[in-house]
SENU-976162 format. One record per residue: y, z, x of N, C-alpha, C in turn. Coordinates in pm, whole numbers. Last residue first. Example, Ala and Ser with C-alpha at 12.3 -4.5 7.8 and 13.67 -1.06 7.14 Angstrom:
% residues 2
> -225, 708, 1285, -106, 714, 1367, 3, 787, 1290
> -569, 780, 1319, -450, 780, 1230, -330, 780, 1320
***
This chain:
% residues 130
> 407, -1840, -2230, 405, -1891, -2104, 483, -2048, -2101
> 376, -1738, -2528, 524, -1714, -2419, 572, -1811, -2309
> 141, -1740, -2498, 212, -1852, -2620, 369, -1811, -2585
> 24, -1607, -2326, 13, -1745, -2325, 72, -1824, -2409
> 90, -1372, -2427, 139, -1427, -2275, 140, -1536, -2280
> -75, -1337, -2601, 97, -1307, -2662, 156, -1402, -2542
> -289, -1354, -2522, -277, -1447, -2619, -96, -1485, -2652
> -311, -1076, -2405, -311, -1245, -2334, -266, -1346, -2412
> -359, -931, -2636, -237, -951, -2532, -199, -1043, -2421
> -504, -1031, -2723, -437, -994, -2812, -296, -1030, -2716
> -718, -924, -2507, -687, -1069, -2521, -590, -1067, -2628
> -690, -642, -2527, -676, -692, -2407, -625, -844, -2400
> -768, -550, -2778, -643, -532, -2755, -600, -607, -2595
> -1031, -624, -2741, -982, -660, -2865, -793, -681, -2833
> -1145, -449, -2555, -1160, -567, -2534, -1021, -683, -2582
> -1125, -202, -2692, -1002, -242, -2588, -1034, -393, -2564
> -1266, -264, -2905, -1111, -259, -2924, -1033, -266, -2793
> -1509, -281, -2810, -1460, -388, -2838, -1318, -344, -2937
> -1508, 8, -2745, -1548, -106, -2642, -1403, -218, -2731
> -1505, 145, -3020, -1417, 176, -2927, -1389, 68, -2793
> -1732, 86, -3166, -1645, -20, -3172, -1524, 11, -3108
> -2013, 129, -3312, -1981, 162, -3205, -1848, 66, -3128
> -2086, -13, -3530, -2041, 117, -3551, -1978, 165, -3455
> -1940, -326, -3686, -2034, -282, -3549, -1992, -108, -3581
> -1795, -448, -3814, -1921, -506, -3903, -2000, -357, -3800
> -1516, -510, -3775, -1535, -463, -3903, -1697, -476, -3950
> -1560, -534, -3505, -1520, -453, -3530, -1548, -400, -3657
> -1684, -837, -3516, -1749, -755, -3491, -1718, -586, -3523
> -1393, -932, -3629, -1512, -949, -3717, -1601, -833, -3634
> -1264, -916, -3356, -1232, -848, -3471, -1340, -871, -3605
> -1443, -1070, -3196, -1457, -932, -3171, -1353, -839, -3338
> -1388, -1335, -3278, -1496, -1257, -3262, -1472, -1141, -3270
> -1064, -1347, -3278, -1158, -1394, -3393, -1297, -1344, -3444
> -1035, -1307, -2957, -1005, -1292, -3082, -1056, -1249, -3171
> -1252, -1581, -2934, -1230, -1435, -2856, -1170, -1360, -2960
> -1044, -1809, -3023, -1182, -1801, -3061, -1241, -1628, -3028
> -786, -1726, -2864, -828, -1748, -3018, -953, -1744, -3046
> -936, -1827, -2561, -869, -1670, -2618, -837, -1646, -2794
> -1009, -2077, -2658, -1099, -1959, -2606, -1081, -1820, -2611
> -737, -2187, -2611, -816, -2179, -2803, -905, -2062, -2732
> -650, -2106, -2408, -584, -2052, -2510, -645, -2073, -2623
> -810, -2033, -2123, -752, -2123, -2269, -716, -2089, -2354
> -675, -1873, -1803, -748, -1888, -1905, -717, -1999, -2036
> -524, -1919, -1629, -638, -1938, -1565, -725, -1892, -1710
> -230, -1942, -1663, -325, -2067, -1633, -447, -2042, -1620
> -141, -1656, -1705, -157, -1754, -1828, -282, -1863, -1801
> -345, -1434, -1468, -227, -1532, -1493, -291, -1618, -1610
> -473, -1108, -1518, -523, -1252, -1511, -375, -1317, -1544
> -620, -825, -1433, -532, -872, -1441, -522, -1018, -1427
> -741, -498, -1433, -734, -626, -1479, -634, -682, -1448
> -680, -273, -1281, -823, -294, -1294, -816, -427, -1381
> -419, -316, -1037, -500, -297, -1162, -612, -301, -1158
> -126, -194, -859, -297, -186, -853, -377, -178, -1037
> 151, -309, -762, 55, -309, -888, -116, -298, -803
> 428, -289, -564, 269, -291, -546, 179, -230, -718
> 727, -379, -479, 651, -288, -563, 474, -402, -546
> 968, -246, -254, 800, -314, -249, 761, -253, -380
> 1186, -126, -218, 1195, -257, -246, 1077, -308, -264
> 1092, 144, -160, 1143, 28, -44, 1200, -73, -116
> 828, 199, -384, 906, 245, -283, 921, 124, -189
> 662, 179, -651, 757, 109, -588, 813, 199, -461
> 346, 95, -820, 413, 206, -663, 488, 119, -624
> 108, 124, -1072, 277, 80, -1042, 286, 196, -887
> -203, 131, -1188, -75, 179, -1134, -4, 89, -1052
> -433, 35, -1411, -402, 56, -1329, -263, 174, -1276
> -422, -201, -1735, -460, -57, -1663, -432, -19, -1488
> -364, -473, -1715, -475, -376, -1799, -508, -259, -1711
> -185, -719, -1751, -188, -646, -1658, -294, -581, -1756
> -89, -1076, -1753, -150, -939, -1846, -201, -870, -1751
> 234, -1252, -1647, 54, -1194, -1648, 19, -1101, -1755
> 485, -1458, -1564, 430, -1385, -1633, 279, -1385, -1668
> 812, -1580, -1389, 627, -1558, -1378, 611, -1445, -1467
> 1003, -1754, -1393, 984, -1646, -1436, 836, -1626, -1484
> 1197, -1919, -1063, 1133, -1911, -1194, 1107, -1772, -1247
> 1294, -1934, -786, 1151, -1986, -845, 1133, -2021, -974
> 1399, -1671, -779, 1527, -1785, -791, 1357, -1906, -817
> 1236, -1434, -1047, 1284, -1492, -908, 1364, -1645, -926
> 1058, -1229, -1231, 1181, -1287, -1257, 1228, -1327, -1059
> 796, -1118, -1386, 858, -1125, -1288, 953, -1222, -1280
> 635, -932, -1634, 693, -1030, -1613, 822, -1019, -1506
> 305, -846, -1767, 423, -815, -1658, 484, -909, -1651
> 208, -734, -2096, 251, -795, -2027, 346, -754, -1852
> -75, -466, -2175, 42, -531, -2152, 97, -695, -2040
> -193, -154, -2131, -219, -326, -2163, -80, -370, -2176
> -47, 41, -1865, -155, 33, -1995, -170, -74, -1997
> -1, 222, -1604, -55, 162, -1642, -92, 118, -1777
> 155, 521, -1422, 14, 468, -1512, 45, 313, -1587
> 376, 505, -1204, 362, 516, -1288, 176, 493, -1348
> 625, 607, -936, 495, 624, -974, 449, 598, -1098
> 883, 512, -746, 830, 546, -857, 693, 527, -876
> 1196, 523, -577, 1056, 516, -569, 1024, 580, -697
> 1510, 356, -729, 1423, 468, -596, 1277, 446, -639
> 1592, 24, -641, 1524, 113, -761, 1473, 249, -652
> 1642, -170, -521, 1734, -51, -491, 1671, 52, -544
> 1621, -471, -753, 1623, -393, -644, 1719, -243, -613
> 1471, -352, -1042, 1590, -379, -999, 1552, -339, -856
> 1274, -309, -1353, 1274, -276, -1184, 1354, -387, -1127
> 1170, -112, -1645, 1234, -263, -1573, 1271, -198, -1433
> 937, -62, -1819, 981, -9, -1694, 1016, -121, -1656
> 802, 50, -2197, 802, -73, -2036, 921, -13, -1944
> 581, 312, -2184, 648, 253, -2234, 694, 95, -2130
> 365, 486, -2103, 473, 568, -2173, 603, 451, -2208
> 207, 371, -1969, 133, 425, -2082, 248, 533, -2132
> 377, 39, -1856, 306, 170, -1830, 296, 258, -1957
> 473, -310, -1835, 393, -170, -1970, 345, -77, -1885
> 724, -425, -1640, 583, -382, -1683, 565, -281, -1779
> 909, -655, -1507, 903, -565, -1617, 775, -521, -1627
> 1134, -695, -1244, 994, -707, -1264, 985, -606, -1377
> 1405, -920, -1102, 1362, -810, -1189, 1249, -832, -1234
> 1371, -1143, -835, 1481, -1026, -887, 1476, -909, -986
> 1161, -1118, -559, 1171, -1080, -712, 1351, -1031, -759
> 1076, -1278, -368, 1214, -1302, -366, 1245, -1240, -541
> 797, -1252, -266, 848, -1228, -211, 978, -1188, -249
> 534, -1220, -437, 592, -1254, -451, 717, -1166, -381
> 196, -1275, -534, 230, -1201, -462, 371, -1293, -449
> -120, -1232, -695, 3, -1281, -683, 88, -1183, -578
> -393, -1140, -690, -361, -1207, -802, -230, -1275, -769
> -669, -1010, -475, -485, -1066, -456, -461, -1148, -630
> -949, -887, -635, -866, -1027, -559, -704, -1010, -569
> -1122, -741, -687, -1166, -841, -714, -1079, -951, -620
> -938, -490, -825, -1036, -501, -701, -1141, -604, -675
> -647, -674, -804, -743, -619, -845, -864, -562, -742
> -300, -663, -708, -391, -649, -698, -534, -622, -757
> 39, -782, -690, -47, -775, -783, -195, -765, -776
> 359, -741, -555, 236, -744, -480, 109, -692, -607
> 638, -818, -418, 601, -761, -562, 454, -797, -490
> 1010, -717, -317, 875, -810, -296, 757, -713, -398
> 1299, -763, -431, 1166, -674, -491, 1094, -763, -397
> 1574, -878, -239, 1506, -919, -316, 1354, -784, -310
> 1892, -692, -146, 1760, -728, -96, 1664, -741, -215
***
């Protein structure tokens, strides 16, 4: 029996996918591959890529924080970010980039714009994957 997979913000449904064969994600202790059958699991969240695998194709996002809940065959992502390749540009995410690491080396208060920093870093990785 195929993962059904379910990608949420509190903003909006991001994806949702019925026929998953293997779903990879970054949680804050490392990545977590998911097979149907998988027993139930709880995890945290970090930056990172997710990448979902079906007879479709092989879908891939940036996830940012949240939690992982598999039980059943259902896995359910609750993030506080989360954006597909297409919906951003890729020079824009370069340009982005570009900014905020200059700001880093100029700003005192620069914890912000590192996660910022590390967020599109990681989009950037997605999108030149995608």
């Amino acid at each position: 029996m195929p993962l059904k997979v379910q990608i949420v913000t509190p903003e909006r449904e991001v994806l949702v996918e019925d026929q998953a064969s293997f779903v990879l994600v970054r949680t804050l202790n490392g990545e977590m591959g998911l097979l149907p059958g998988i027993a139930p699991q709880l995890a945290a969240l970090g930056t990172g890529p997710v990448k979902i695998e079906s007879p479709s194709g092989v879908r891939r996002m940036l996830v940012d924080g949240g939690f992982l809940i598999v039980k059943e065959d259902r896995c359910t992502i609750l993030a506080e970010y989360a954006v597909l390749p297409d919906e951003v540009d890729a020079e824009t995410v370069s340009r982005e980039i570009e900014e905020l690491r200059r700001r880093i080396e100029t700003e005192v208060e620069v914890e912000a714009l590192r996660k910022q920093l590390a967020r599109r870093e990681a989009l950037h990785a997605i999108i030149q994957i995608g």
